[in-house]
LUMVO-343019 format. One line per field, with one value per residue: y negated, z, x negated of N, C-alpha, C in turn; residue number from 1; residue in one letter. Coordinates in pm, whole numbers. Each point is the difference from the previous one (the first is absolute). Layout:
! residues N
n.north <- [Y	...]
n.up <- [Z	...]
n.east <- [X	...]
ca.north <- [Y	...]
ca.up <- [Z	...]
ca.east <- [X	...]
c.north <- [Y	...]
c.up <- [Z	...]
c.east <- [X	...]
seq <- [NUM	...]
type <- [A	...]
//
This chain:
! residues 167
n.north <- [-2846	-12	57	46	57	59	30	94	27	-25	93	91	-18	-6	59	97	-21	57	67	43	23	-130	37	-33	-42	37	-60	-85	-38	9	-41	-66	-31	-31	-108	-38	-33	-143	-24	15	23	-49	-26	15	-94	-27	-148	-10	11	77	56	34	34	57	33	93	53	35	51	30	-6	61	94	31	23	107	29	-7	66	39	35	1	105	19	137	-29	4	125	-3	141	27	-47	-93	-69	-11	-19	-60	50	96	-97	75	102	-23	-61	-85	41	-158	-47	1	-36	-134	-67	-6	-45	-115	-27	47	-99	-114	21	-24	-162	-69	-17	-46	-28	97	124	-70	-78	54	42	99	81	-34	78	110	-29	68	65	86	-27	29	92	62	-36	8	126	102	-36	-57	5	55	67	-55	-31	85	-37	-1	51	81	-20	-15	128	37	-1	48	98	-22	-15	88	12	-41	-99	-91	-130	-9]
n.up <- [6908	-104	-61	69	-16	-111	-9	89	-79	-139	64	70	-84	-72	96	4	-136	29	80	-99	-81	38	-116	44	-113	70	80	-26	-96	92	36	-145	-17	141	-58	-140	89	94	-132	-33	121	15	-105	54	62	-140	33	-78	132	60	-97	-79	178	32	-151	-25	86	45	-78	-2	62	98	-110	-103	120	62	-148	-32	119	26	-90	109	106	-62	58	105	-121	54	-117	23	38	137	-78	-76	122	56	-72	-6	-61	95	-35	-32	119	7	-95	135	81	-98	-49	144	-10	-148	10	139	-48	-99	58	84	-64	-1	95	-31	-122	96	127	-155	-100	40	14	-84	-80	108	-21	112	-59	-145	46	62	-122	-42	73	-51	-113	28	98	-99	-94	74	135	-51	-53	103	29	-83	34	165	-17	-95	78	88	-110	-27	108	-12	-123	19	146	-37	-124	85	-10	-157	1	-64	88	-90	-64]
n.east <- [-8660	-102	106	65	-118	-13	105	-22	-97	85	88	-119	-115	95	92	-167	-23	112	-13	-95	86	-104	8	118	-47	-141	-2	64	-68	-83	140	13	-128	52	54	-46	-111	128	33	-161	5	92	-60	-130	43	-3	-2	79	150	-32	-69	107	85	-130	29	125	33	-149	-30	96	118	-72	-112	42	92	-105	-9	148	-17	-97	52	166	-46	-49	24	-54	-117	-115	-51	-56	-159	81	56	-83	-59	93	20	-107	114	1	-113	114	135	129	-50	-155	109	21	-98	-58	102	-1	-169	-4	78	-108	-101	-12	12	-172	-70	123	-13	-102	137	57	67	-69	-94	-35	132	23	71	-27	-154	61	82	-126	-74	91	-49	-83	36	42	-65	-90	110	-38	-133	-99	137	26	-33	-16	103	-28	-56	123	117	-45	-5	156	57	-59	5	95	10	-38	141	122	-34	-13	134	5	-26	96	-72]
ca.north <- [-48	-105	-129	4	-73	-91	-98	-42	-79	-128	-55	-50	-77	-98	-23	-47	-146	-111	-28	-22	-116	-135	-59	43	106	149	135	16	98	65	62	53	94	90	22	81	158	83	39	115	66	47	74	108	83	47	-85	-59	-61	-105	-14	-91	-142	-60	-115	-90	-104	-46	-33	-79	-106	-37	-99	-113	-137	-57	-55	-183	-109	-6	-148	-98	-70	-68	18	-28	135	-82	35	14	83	116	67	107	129	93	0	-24	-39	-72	-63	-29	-116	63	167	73	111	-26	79	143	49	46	162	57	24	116	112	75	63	131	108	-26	51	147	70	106	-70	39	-55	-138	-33	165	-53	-46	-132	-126	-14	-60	-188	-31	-11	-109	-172	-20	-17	-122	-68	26	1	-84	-122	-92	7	-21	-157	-21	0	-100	-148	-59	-51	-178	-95	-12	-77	-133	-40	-7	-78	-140	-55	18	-122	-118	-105	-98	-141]
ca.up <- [127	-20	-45	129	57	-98	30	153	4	-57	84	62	-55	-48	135	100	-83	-2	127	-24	-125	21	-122	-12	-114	-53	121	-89	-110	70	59	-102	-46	98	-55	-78	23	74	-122	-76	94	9	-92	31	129	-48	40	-168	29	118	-39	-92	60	74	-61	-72	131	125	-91	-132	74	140	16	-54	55	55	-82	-29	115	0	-129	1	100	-9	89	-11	23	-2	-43	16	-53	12	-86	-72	71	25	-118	-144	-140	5	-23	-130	-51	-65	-125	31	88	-25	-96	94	83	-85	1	146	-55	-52	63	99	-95	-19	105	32	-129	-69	102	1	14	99	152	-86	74	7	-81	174	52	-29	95	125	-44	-32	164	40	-27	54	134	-8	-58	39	115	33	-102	109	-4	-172	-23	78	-21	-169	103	44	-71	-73	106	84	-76	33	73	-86	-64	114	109	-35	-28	19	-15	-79	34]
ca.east <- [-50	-64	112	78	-109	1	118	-39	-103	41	75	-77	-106	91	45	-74	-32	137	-26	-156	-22	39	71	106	77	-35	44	130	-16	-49	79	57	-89	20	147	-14	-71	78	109	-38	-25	155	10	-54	115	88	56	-77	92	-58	-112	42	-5	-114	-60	88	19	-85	-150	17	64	-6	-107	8	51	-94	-106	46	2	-160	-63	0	-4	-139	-87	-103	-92	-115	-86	-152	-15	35	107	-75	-36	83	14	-88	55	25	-125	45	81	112	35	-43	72	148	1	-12	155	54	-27	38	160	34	-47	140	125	37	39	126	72	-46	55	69	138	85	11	69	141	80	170	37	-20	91	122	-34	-32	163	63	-109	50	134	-7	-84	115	181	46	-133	-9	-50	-142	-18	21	-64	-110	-19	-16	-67	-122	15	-25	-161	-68	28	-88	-76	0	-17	-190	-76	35	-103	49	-84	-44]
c.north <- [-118	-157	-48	-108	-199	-139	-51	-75	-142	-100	-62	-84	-145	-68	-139	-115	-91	-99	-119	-166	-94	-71	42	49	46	92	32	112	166	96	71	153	120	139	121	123	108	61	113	91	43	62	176	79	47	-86	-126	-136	-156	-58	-155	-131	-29	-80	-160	-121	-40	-75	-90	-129	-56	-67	-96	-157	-30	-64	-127	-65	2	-95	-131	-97	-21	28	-19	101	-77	78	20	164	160	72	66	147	77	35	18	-24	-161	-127	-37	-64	91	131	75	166	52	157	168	60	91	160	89	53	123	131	42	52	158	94	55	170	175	130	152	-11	77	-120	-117	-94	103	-65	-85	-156	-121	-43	-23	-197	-71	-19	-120	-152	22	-32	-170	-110	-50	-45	-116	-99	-135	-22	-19	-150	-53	-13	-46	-149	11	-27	-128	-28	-41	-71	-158	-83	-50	-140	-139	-9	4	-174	-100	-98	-75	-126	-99]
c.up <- [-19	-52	183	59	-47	40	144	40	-36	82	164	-10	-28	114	52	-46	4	148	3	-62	44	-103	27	-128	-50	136	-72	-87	71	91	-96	-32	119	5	-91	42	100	-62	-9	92	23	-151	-11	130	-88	22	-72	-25	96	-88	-96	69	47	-126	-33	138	34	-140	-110	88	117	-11	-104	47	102	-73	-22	138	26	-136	6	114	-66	104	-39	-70	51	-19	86	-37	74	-58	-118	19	13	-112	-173	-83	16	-61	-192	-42	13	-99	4	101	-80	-90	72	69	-128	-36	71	-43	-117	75	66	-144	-88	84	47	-84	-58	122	-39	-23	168	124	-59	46	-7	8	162	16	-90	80	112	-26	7	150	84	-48	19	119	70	-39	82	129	24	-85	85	55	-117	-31	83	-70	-107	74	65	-57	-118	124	14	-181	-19	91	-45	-58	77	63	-87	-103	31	-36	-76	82	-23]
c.east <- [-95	72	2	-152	-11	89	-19	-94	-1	119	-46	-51	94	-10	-50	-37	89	-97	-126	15	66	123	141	83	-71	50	176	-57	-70	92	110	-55	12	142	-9	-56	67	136	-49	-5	145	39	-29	88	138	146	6	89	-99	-130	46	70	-78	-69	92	30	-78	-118	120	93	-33	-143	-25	67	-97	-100	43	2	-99	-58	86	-47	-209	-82	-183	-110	-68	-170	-85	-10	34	133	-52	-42	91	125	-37	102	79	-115	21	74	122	-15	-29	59	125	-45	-37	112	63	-43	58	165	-17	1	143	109	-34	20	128	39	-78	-48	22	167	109	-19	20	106	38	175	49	0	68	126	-61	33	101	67	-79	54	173	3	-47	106	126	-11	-122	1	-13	-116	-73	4	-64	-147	-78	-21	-117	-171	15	-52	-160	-19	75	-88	-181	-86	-8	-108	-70	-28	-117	86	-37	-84	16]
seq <- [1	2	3	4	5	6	7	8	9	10	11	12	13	14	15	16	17	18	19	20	21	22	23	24	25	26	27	28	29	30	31	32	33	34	35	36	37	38	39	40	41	42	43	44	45	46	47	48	49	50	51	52	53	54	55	56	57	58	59	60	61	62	63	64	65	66	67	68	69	70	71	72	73	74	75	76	77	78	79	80	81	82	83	84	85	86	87	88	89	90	91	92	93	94	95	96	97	98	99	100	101	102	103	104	105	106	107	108	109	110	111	112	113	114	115	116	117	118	119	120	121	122	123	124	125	126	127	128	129	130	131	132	133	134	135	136	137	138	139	140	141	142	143	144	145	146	147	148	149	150	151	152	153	154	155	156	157	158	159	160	161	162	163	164	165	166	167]
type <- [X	X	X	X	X	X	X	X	X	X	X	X	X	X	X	X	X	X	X	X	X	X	X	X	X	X	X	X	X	X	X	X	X	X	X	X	X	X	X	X	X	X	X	X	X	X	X	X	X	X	X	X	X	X	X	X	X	X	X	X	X	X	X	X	X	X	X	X	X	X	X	X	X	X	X	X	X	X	X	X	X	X	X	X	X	X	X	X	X	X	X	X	X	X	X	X	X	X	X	X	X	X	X	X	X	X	X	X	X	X	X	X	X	X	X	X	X	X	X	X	X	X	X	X	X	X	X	X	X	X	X	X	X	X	X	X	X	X	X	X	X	X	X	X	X	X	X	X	X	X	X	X	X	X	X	X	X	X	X	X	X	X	X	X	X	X	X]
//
């Protein structure tokens, strides 16, 4: 039950900083960090399927293309000291956070991994998995494709506005 706190709290707290922080790729990195704590939380539901696309899709592909369109588009920061405030480990720099997400990743991974082997992968949820990317293949491959399109499109887009002209 204290794991369950734990993670809620980090996924909150995350949240709300995404919201807070003037800097757009730390609110990027800040919503990653939301991600993860919302993996670990579907982990503990015994849901380990959804846990592993909530990283592999949303924290590892979807935001990371928000991280390359946000650094290419040069959004503006702008320093003062209420980002500090509401932020301290940002008062360290990168390696600072990089190295509290990485703790944070371990933790969940033990909690992941030391579930227990009965609630883990129980034998059910591999032939779900299996009905999940068949179903996803066969009857939703349209959609499936749709939705590869239309995020080239938006980072394409992207890219054209983000363009500068020569002089």
């Amino acid at each position: 039950m204290i794991s369950f706190y734990v993670l809620a709290t980090i996924a909150v707290l995350a949240s709300l900083l995404v919201i807070a922080q003037r800097n757009p790729i730390h609110s990027v990195l800040l919503l990653i960090a939301s991600f993860g704590a919302l993996s670990g939380l579907y982990v503990m539901l015994d849901a380990p399927f959804v846990a592993v696309i909530q990283i592999i899709i949303y924290a590892g592909a979807i935001m990371v293309l928000f991280l390359f369109v946000v650094m290419l588009l040069n959004a503006p920061h702008e320093e003062t000291e209420h980002d500090l405030r509401v932020h301290p480990l940002m008062r360290r720099g990168p390696m600072g956070f990089g190295v509290v997400l990485a703790l944070v990743l371990i933790a969940e991974l033990g909690l992941g991994l030391g579930a227990g082997s009965d609630s883990a992968f129980p034998g059910r949820s591999v032939s779900s998995v299996e009905a999940i990317g068949r179903s996803l293949f066969t009857e939703y491959a349209f959609a499936f494709e749709v939705t590869s399109l239309l995020i080239l499109v938006a980072m394409v887009g992207a890219v054209v506005l983000a363009r500068r002209e020569p002089r």
